[in-house]
N, C-alpha and C positions, 0 to 999 in steps of 0.2 A: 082389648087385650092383645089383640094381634098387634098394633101398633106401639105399644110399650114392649111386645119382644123384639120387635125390628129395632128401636131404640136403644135397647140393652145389646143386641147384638153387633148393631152399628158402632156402639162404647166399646164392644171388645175390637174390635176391627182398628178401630181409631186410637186403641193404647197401646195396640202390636206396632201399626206405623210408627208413631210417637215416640217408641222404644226404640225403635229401628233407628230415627232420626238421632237420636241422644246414644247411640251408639258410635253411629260416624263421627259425629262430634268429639264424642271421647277418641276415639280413635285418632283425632287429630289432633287432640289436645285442646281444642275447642269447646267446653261445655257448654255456648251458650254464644249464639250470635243474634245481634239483636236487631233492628229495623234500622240504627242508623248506618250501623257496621257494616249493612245489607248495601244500602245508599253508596257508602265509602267504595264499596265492591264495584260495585253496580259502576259505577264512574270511571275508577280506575280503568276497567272495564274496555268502558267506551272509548276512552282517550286512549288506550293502550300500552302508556306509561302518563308518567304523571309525577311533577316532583312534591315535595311535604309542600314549598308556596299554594301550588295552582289550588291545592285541596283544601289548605287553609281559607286561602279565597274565596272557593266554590263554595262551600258548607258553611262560611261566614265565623272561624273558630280559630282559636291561636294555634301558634305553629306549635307549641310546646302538647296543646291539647293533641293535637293533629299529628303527632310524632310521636304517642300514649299510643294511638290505635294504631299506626305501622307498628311500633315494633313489639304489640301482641301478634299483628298479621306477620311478623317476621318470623316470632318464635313457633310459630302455628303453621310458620311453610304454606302461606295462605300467600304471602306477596314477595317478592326479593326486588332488590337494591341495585342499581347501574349504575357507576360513576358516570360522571360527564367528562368526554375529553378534553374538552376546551377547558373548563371549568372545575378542578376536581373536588370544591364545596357544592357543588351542585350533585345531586341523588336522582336517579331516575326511578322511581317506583311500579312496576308490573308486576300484574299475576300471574301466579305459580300454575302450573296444570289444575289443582283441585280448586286455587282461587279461582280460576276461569269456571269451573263446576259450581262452583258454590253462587260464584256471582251470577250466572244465566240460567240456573236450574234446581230443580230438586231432583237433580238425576241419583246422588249419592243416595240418598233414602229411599227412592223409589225402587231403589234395586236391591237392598238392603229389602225392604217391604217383601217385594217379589219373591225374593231367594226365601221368605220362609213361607211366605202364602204355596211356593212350589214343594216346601216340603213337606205341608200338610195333605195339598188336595191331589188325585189323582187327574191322570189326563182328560177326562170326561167334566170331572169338577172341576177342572181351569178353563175347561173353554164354555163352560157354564156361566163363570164365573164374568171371563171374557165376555160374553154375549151382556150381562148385566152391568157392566160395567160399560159398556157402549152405548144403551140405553140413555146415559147420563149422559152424553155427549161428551166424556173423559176423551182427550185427545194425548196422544203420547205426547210427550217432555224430556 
């Protein structure tokens, strides 16, 4: 018995995050970012700009495909746009402040999470809360 209230309680825990996450999302006009998107992120990322070829390249997908998902990340203020001096058919693609959020972390949620986990429990309750939540070896993000 006790372990199916831990379950159910863990369920409610886990739909307040999950709400939180699809919050931010909205808020960015984002309803849904999905594992390749994450990849596309993740890349841009590393390289620190990056034109519509290189990414075409990387991920193995036309450029026309590959110019579908900038410029959702465009209208979503997820990535912007550099001309090239030399070159001005040439695009430099980097990420925006929240694209850099988005691509390195779950920091947007997690704080999102926080901010209502803080407005339910008192000070005693959060560092309760704290202490169990360390247990699991959860490391900040």
């Amino acid at each position: 018995m006790e372990e199916e209230n831990i379950r159910i309680s863990l369920n409610k825990f886990l739909k307040m995050y999950f709400d939180s996450c699809k919050e931010v999302y909205n808020e960015i006009n984002f309803s849904r970012i999905t594992g390749k998107q994450f990849k596309y992120l993740k890349e841009i990322h590393s390289k620190g700009e990056a034109t519509l070829t290189e990414l075409a390249t990387t991920f193995n997908v036309s450029k026309p495909t590959m110019n579908e998902f900038i410029n959702k990340f465009l209208e979503s203020k997820i990535v912007k746009k550099r001309k090239c001096v030399e070159d001005k058919r040439v695009s430099y693609i980097s990420l925006t402040d929240i694209g850099v959020t988005l691509a390195t972390t779950n920091i947007l949620e997690s704080k999102r999470a926080t901010e209502k986990i803080m407005n339910k429990l008192n000070e005693e309750e959060s560092k309760a809360l704290m202490q169990l939540f360390n247990k699991f070896g959860v490391d900040e993000q």
